[in-house]
TORKOL-4160 file (C-alpha; in steps of 0.2 Angstrom, whole numbers, padded with zeros to 4 digits, m for minus):
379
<pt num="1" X="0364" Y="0420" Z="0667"/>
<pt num="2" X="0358" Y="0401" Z="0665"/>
<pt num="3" X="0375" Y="0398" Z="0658"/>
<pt num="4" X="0385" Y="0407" Z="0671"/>
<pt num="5" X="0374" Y="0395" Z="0684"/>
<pt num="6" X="0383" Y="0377" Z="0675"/>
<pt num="7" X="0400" Y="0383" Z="0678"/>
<pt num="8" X="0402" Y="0375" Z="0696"/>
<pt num="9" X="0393" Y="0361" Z="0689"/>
<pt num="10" X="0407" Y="0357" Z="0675"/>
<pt num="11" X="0419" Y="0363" Z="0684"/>
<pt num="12" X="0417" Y="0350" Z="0698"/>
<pt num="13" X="0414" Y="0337" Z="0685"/>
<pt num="14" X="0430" Y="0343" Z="0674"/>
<pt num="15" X="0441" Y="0341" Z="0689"/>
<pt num="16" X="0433" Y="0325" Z="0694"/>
<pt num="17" X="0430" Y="0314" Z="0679"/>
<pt num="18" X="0447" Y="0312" Z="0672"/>
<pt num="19" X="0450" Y="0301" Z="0688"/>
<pt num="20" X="0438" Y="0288" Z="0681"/>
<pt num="21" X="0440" Y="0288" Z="0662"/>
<pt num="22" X="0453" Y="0290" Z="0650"/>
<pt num="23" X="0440" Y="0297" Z="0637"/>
<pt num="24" X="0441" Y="0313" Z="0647"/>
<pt num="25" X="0455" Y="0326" Z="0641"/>
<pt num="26" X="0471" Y="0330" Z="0649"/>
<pt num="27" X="0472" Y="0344" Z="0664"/>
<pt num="28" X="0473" Y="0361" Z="0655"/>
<pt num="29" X="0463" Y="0377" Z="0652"/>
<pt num="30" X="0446" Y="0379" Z="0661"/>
<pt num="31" X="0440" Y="0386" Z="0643"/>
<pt num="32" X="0445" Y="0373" Z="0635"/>
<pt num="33" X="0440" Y="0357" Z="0647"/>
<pt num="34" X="0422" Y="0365" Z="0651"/>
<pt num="35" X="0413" Y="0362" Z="0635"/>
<pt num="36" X="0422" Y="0345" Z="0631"/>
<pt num="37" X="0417" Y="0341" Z="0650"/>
<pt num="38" X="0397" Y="0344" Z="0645"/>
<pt num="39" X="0397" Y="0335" Z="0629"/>
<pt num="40" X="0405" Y="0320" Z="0638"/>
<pt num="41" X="0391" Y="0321" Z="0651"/>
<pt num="42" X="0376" Y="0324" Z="0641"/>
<pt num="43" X="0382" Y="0307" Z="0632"/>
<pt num="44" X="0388" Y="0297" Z="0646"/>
<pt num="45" X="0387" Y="0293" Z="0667"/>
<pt num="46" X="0401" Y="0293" Z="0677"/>
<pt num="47" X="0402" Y="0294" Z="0694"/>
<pt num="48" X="0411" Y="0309" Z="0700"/>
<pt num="49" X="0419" Y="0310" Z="0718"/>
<pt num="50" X="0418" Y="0328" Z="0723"/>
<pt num="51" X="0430" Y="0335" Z="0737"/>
<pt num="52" X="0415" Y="0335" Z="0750"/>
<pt num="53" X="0408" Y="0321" Z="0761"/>
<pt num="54" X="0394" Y="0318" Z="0746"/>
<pt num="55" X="0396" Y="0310" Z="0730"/>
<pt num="56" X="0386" Y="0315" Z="0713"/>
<pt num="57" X="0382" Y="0304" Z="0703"/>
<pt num="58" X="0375" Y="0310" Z="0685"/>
<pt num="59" X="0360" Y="0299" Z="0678"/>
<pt num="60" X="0364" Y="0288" Z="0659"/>
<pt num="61" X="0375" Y="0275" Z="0655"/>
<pt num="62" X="0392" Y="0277" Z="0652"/>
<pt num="63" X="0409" Y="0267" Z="0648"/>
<pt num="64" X="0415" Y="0266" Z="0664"/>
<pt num="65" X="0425" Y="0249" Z="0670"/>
<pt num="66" X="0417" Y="0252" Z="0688"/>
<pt num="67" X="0405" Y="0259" Z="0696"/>
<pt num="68" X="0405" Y="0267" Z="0711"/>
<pt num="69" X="0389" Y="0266" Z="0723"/>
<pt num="70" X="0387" Y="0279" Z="0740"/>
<pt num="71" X="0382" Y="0296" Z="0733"/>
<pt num="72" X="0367" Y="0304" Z="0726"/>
<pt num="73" X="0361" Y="0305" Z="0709"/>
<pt num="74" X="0359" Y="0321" Z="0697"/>
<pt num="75" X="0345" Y="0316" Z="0685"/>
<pt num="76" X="0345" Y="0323" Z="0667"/>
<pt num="77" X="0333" Y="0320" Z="0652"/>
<pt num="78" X="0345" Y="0321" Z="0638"/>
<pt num="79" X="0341" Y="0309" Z="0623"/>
<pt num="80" X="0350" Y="0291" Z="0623"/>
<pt num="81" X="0339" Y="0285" Z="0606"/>
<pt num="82" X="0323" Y="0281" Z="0601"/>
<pt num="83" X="0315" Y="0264" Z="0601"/>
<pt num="84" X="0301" Y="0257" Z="0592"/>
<pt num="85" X="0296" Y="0239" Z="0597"/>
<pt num="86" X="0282" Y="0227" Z="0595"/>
<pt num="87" X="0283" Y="0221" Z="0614"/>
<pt num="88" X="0272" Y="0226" Z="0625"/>
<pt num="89" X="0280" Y="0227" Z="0643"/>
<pt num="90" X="0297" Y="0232" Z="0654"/>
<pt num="91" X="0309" Y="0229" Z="0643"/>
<pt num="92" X="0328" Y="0229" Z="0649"/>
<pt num="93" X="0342" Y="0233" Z="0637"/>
<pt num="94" X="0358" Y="0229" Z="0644"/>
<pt num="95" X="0372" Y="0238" Z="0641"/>
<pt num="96" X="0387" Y="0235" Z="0655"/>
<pt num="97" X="0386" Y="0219" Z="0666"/>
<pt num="98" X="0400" Y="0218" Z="0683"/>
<pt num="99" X="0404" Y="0202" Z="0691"/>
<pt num="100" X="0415" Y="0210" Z="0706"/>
<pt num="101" X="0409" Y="0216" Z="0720"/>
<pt num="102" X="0422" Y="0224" Z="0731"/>
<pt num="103" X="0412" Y="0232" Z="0747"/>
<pt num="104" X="0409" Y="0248" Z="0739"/>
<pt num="105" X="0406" Y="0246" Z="0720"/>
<pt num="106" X="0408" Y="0235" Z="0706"/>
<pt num="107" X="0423" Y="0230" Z="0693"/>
<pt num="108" X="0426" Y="0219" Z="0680"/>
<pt num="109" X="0443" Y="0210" Z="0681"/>
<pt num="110" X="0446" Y="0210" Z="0660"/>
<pt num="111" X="0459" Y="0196" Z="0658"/>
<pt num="112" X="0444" Y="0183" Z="0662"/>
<pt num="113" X="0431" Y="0191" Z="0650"/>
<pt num="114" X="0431" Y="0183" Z="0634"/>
<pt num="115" X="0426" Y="0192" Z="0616"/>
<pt num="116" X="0418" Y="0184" Z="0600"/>
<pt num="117" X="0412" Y="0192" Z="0585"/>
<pt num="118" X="0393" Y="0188" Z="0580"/>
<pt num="119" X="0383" Y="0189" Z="0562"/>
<pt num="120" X="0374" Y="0205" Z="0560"/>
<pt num="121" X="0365" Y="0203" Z="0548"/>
<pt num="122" X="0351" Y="0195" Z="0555"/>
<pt num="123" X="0357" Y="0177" Z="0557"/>
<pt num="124" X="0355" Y="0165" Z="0572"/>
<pt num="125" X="0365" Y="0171" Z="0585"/>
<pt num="126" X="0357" Y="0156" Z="0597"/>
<pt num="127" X="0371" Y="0149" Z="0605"/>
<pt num="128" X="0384" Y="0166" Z="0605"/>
<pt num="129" X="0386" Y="0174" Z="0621"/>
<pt num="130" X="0370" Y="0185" Z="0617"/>
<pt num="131" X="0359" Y="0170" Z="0617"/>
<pt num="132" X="0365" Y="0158" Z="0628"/>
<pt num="133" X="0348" Y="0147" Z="0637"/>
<pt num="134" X="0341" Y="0131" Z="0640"/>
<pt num="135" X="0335" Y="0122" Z="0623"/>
<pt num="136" X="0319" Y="0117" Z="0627"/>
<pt num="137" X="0310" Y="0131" Z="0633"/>
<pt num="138" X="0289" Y="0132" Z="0634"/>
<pt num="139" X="0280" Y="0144" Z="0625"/>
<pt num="140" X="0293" Y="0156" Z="0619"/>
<pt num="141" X="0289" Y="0171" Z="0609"/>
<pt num="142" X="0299" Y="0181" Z="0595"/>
<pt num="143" X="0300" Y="0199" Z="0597"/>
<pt num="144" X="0308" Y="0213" Z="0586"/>
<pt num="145" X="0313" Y="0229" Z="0588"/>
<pt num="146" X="0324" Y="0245" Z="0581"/>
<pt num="147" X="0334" Y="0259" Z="0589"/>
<pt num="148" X="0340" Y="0275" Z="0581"/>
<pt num="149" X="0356" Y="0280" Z="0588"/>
<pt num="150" X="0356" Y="0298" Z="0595"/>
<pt num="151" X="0369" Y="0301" Z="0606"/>
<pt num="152" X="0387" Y="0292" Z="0596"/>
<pt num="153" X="0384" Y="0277" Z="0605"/>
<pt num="154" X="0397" Y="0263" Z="0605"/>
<pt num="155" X="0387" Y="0248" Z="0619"/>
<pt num="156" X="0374" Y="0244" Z="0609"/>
<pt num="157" X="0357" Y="0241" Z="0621"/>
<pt num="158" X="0353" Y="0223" Z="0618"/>
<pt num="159" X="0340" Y="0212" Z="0631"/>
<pt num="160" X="0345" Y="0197" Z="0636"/>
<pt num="161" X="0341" Y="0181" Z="0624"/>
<pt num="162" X="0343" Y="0193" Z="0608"/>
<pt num="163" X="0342" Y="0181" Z="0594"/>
<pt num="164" X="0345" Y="0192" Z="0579"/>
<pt num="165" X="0356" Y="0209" Z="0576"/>
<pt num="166" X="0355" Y="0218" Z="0560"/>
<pt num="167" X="0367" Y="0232" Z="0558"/>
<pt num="168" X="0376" Y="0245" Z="0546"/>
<pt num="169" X="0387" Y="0231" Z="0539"/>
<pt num="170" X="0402" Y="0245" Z="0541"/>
<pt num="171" X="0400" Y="0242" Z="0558"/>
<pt num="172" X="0406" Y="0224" Z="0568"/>
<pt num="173" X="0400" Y="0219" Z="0583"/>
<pt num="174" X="0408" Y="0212" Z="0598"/>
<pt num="175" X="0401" Y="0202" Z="0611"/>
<pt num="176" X="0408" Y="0199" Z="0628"/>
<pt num="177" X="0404" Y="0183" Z="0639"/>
<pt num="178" X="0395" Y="0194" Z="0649"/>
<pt num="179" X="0382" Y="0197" Z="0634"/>
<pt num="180" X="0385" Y="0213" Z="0632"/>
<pt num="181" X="0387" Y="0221" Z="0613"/>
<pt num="182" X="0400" Y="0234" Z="0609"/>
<pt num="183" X="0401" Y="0242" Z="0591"/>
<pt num="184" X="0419" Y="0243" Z="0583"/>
<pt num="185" X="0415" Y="0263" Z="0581"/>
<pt num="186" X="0404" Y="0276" Z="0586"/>
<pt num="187" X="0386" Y="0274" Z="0577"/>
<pt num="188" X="0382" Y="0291" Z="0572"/>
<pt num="189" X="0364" Y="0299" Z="0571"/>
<pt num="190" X="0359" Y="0293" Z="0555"/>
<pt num="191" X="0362" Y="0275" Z="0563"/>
<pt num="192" X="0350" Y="0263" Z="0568"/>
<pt num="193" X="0350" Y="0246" Z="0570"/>
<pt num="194" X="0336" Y="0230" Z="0573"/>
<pt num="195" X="0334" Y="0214" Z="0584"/>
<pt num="196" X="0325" Y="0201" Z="0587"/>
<pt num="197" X="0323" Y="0192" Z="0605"/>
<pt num="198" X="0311" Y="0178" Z="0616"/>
<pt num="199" X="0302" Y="0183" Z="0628"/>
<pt num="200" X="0306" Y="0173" Z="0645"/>
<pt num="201" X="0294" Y="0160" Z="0647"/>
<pt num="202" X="0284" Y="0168" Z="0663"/>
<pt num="203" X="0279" Y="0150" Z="0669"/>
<pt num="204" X="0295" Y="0143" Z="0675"/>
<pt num="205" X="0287" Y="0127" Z="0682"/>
<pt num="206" X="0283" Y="0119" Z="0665"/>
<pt num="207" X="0302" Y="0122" Z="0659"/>
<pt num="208" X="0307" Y="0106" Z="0653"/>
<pt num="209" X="0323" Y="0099" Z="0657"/>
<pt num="210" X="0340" Y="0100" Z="0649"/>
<pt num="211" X="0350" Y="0118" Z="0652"/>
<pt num="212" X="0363" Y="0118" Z="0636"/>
<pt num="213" X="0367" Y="0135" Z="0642"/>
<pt num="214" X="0371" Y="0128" Z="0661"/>
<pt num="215" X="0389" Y="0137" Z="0669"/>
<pt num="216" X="0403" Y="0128" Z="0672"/>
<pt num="217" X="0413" Y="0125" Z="0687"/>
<pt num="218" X="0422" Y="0143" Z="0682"/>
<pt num="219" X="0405" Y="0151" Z="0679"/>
<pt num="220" X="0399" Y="0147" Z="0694"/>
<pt num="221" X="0411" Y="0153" Z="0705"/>
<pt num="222" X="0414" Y="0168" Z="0697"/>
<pt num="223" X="0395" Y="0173" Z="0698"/>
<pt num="224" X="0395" Y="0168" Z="0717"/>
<pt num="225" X="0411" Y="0178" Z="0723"/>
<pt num="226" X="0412" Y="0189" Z="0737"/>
<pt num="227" X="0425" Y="0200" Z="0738"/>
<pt num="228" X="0422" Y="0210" Z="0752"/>
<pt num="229" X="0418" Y="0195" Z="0769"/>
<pt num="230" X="0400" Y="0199" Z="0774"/>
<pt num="231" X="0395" Y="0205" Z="0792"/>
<pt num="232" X="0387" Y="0192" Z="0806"/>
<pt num="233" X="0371" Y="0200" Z="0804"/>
<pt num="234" X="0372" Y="0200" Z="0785"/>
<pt num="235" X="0374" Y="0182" Z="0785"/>
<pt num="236" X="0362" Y="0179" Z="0796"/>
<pt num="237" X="0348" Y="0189" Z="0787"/>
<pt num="238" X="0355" Y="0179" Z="0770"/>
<pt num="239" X="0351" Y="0162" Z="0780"/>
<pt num="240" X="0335" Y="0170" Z="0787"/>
<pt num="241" X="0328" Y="0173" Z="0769"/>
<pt num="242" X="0332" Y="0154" Z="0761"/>
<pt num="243" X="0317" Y="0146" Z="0758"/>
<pt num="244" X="0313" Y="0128" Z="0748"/>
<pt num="245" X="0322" Y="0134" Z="0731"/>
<pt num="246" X="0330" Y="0147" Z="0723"/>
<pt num="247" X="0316" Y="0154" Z="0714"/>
<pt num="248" X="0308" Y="0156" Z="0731"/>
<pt num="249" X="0323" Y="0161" Z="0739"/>
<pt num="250" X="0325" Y="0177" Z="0725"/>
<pt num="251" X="0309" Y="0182" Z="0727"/>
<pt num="252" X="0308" Y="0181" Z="0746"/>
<pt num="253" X="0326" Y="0193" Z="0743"/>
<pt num="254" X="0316" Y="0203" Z="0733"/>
<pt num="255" X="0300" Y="0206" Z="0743"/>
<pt num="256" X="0312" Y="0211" Z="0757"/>
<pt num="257" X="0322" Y="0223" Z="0749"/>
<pt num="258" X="0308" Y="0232" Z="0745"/>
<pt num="259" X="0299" Y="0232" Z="0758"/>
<pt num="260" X="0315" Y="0240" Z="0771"/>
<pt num="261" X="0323" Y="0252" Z="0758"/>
<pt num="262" X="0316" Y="0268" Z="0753"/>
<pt num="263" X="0319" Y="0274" Z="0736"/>
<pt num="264" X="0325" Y="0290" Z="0735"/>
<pt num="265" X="0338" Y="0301" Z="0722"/>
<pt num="266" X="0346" Y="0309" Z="0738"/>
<pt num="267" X="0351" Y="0297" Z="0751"/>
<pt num="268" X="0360" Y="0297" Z="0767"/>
<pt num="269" X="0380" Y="0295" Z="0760"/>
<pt num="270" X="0389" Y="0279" Z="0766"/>
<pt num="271" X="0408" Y="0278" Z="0773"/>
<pt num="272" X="0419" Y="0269" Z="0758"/>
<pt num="273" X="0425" Y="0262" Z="0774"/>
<pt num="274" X="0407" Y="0251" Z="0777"/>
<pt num="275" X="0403" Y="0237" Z="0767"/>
<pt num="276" X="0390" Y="0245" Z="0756"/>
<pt num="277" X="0376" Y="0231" Z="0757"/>
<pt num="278" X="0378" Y="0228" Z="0777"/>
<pt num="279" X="0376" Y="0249" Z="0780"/>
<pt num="280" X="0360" Y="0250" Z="0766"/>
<pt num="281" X="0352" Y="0237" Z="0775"/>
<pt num="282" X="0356" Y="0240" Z="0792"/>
<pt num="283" X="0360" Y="0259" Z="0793"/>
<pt num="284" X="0353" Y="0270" Z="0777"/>
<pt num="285" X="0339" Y="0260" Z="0772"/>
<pt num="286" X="0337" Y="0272" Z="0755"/>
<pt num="287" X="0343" Y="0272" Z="0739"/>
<pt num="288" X="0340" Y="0270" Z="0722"/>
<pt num="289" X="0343" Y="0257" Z="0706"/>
<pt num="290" X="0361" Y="0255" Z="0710"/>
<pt num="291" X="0358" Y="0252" Z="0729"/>
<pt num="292" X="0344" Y="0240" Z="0724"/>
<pt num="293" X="0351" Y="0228" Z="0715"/>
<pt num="294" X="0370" Y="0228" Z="0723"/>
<pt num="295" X="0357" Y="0221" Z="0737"/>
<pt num="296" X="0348" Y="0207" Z="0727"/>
<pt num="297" X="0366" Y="0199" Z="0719"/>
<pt num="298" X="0373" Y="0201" Z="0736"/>
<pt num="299" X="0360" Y="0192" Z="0746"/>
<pt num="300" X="0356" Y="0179" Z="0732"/>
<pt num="301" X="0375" Y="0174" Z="0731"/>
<pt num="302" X="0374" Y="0174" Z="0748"/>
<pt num="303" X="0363" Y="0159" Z="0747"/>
<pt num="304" X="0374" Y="0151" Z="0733"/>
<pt num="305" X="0363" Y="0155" Z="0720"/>
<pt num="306" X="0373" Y="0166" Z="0705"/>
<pt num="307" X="0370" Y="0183" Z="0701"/>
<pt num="308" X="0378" Y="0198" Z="0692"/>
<pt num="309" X="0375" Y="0217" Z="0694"/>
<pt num="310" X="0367" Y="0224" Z="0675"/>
<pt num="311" X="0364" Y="0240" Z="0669"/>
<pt num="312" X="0356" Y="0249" Z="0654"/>
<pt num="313" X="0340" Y="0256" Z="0651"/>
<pt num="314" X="0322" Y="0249" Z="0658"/>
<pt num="315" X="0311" Y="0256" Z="0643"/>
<pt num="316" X="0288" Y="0253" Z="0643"/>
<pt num="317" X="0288" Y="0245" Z="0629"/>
<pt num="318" X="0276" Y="0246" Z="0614"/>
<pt num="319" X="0268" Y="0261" Z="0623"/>
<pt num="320" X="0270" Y="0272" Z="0607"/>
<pt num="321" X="0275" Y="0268" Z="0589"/>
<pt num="322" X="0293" Y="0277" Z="0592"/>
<pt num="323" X="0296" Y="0281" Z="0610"/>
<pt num="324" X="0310" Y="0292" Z="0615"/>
<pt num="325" X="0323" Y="0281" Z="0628"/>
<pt num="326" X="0329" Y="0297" Z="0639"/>
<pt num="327" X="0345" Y="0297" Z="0652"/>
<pt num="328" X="0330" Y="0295" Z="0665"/>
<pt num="329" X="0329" Y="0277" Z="0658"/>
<pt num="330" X="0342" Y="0272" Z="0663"/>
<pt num="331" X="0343" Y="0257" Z="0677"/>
<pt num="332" X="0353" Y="0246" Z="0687"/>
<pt num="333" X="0346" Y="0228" Z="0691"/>
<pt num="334" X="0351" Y="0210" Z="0695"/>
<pt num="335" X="0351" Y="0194" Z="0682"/>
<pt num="336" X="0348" Y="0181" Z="0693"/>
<pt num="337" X="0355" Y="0161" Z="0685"/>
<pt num="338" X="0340" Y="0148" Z="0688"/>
<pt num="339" X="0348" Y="0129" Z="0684"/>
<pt num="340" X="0336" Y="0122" Z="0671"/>
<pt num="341" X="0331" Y="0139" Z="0664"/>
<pt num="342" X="0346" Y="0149" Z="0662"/>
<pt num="343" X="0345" Y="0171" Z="0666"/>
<pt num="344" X="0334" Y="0180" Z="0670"/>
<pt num="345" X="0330" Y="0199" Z="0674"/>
<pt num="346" X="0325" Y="0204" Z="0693"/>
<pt num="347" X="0322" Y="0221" Z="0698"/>
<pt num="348" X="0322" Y="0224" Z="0715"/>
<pt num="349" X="0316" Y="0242" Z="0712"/>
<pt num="350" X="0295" Y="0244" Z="0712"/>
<pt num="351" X="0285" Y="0246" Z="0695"/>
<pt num="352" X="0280" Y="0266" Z="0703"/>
<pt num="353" X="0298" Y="0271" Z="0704"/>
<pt num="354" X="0303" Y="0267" Z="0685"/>
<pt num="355" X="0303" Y="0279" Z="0673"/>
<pt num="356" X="0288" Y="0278" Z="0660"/>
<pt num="357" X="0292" Y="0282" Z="0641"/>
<pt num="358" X="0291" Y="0296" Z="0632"/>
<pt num="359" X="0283" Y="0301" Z="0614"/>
<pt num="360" X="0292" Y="0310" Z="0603"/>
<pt num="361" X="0285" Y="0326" Z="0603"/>
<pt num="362" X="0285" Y="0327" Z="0623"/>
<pt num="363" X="0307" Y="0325" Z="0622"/>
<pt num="364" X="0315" Y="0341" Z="0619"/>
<pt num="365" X="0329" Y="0337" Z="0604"/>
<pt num="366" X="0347" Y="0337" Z="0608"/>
<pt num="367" X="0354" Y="0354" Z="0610"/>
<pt num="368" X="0370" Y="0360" Z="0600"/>
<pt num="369" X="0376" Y="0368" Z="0614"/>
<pt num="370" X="0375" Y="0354" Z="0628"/>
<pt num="371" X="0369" Y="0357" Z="0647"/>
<pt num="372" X="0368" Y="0349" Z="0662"/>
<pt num="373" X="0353" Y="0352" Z="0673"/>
<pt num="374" X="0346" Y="0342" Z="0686"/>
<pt num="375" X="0328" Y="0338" Z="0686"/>
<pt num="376" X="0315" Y="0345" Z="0697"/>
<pt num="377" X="0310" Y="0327" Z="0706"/>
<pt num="378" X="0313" Y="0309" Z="0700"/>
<pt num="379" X="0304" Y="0299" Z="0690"/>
C-alpha cells in the first residue's frame, strides 16, 4: 500500500532527525515516533544523515541552527502559505541567515547575534535590523504584501529592506542582527500578516553617497570569515575573478559559477573530509541552491568583499492575485554588502531552475494525515 511504501522513508528520517533538532521527540516506539516524524517534515527541512555514503536532504525551510551541505535533495510540494503581493518580480523572503562557514556547512555562533523587538503594527521600522540601508537611495519604490500562515509557522518570511510589519497584536516579533523575524508563538492557520518593503534601486551607479547603514569594524570581519583555510587553486581562481570593483567582481563570481556547475537535485556526494566549495568547483561541478550560493559568499569573501549564506523562499511575484508559496519555493542564495548601498540579493542559480508559482486551485490542500513523497523531477 502507498502507506506501507513511506515507512523506510520515516523510518530513516525518525532515527535521523533527532541528531539535529531538539523539536524532534525522544527515542521510543516506532508507532509512536512515525507520525510525529511526517508532521515534522511536511512543516519543516532538516537535513538528515543516513547510515549510507549519500545524504537526504528534504526540500522547505526549517529551524535548524546549521545546515549541512553534500547530499541530494528530496523535493516535496506541501503548502508553506499563500502570498498575495502587488510586486511584480523574484521576490526573496528570508527566513534563516548564517555567517559561519566551516568547510562543510554553515552555523551561527548565537552569543554574537543580537535581538530587538520592533512595532508591528505598521510603523517605521527604518533603522531596526529589518531595514537597515543607505539614506539616500534613487528612485525607491514602496511595495506591500500579505501571507496567510499555513503550516504553524514561527520565522516569519520577510525580504530584505521590509519597512512595515502588521501582525495579530497577540503575537510580538523578534528581530535578529541578521534580519531575520521570529514570532513569539506559532501563527496558526487562520493567521496572516502584512508588509511593506523598497524595492532595491536596480541602477547602483546613481546611489548617492552617505551609507548610514555601513558595518563596523565587527561587522565586517564577521561577514568576511573563513573558517575553513582555502586550497592554492581556490585562491587563485578567487584572484583570477577580481576585476575593477566589487560590483564587477560579484558579477564576474556569478557569471562563473553558473556557467561551470550543473544544477542538479542529485548530485555526486562530497567527503565531509574536502572543503565543500574546493571539491564543487574543482571535482562535482553540480549541485543545487545550497551548493550555489555557499560558492558565491565564499569566492566574494575571498576577495574581501562581505557576504552571508540566506535562505527562505524565492516566490514570482504578482503572478496571481493569491499565489500558493510551496516547499518547492524554497531557496538558498547569497546577500552580498556593496559600501555606499548597503545589501543586496544575488542568486547564483539561473532564472530556468527556480520554481514558478502556483494558483490556488493547482495546490493540493494540506492533508490531515501528512506524507512524504518525492517529486517526479525538479522544478
Amino acid at each position: 500500500t502507498a502507506a506501507a511504501a513511506l515507512i523506510p522513508y520515516i523510518a530513516a528520517v525518525s532515527a535521523c532527525v533527532m541528531l539535529f533538532s531538539s523539536l524532534a521527540p525522544k527515542a521510543g516506539a516506532f508507532s509512536k515516533m512515525s507520525l510525529a516524524m511526517a508532521e515534522l517534515i511536511r512543516k519543516h527541512d532538516y537535513i538528515v544523515p543516513q547510515e549510507a555514503a549519500s545524504k537526504l536532504h528534504v526540500s522547505g525551510i526549517g529551524e535548524q541552527d546549521r545546515v549541512e551541505l553534500s547530499g541530494e535533495l528530496l523535493l516535496r510540494d506541501s503548502l508553506a502559505f499563500m502570498l498575495e503581493t502587488d510586486y511584480r518580480g523574484r521576490l526573496y523572503l528570508r527566513t534563516n541567515c548564517y555567517v559561519r562557514y566551516n568547510g562543510h556547512g554553515w552555523e551561527n555562533e548565537y552569543n554574537s547575534i543580537r535581538w530587538q523587538s520592533v512595532d508591528t503594527s505598521g510603523g517605521d521600522l527604518r533603522g531596526t535590523y529589518l531595514f537597515r540601508q543607505p539614506d539616500r537611495w534613487s528612485g525607491e519604490e514602496k511595495f506591500s504584501a500579505r501571507v496567510y500562515a499555513v503550516s504553524g509557522m514561527v520565522r516569519m518570511p520577510l525580504p530584505l529592506y521590509t519597512a512595515s510589519v502588521s501582525v495579530d497584536e497577540r503575537i510580538a516579533l523578534g528581530v535578529s542582527s541578521l534580519g531575520t523575524a521570529v514570532a513569539n508563538k506559532r501563527m496558526d492557520r487562520q493567521s496572516e500578516y502584512r508588509f511593506t518593503f523598497l524595492k532595491i534601486p536596480e541602477d547602483q551607479e546613481n546611489l548617492q553617497s552617505g551609507d548610514s547603514g555601513g558595518l563596523n569594524e565587527e561587522e565586517y570581519k564577521q561577514y568576511t570569515e573563513l573558517l575553513a583555510w582555502p586550497s592554492m587553486r581556490l585562491r587563485e581562481l578567487a584572484e583570477n575573478l577580481k576585476r575593477g570593483n566589487d560590483r564587477e567582481t560579484i558579477e564576474e563570481i556569478r557569471s562563473y559559477i553558473q556557467k561551470n556547475v550543473r544544477y542538479t537535485t542529485t548530485p555526486s556526494p562530497i567527503s565531509r573530509n574536502a572543503e565543500f566549495v574546493d571539491a564543487l568547483l574543482f571535482g562535482t561541478r553540480e549541485g543545487y541552491c545550497t551548493s550555489f550560493a555557499t560558492a558565491m559568499v565564499v569566492l566574494a569573501r575571498m576577495n574581501g568583499i562581505p557576504a552571508r549564506y540566506v535562505e527562505g523562499y524565492s516566490v514570482l511575484g504578482g503572478g496571481v492575485s493569491a499565489q500558493a508559496v510551496s516547499e518547492l519555493n524554497a531557496h538558498a542564495w547569497a546577500e552580498i554588502y556593496l559600501p555606499g548601498f548597503g545589501w543586496t540579493v544575488c542568486d547564483a542559480v539561473s532564472g530556468d531552475d527556480l520554481q514558478q508559482p502556483v494558483a490556488p486551485s493547482q495546490q493540493p490542500a494540506p492533508s490531515a494525515t501528512p506524507t512524504v513523497q518525492p517529486a517526479a523531477s525538479p522544478t
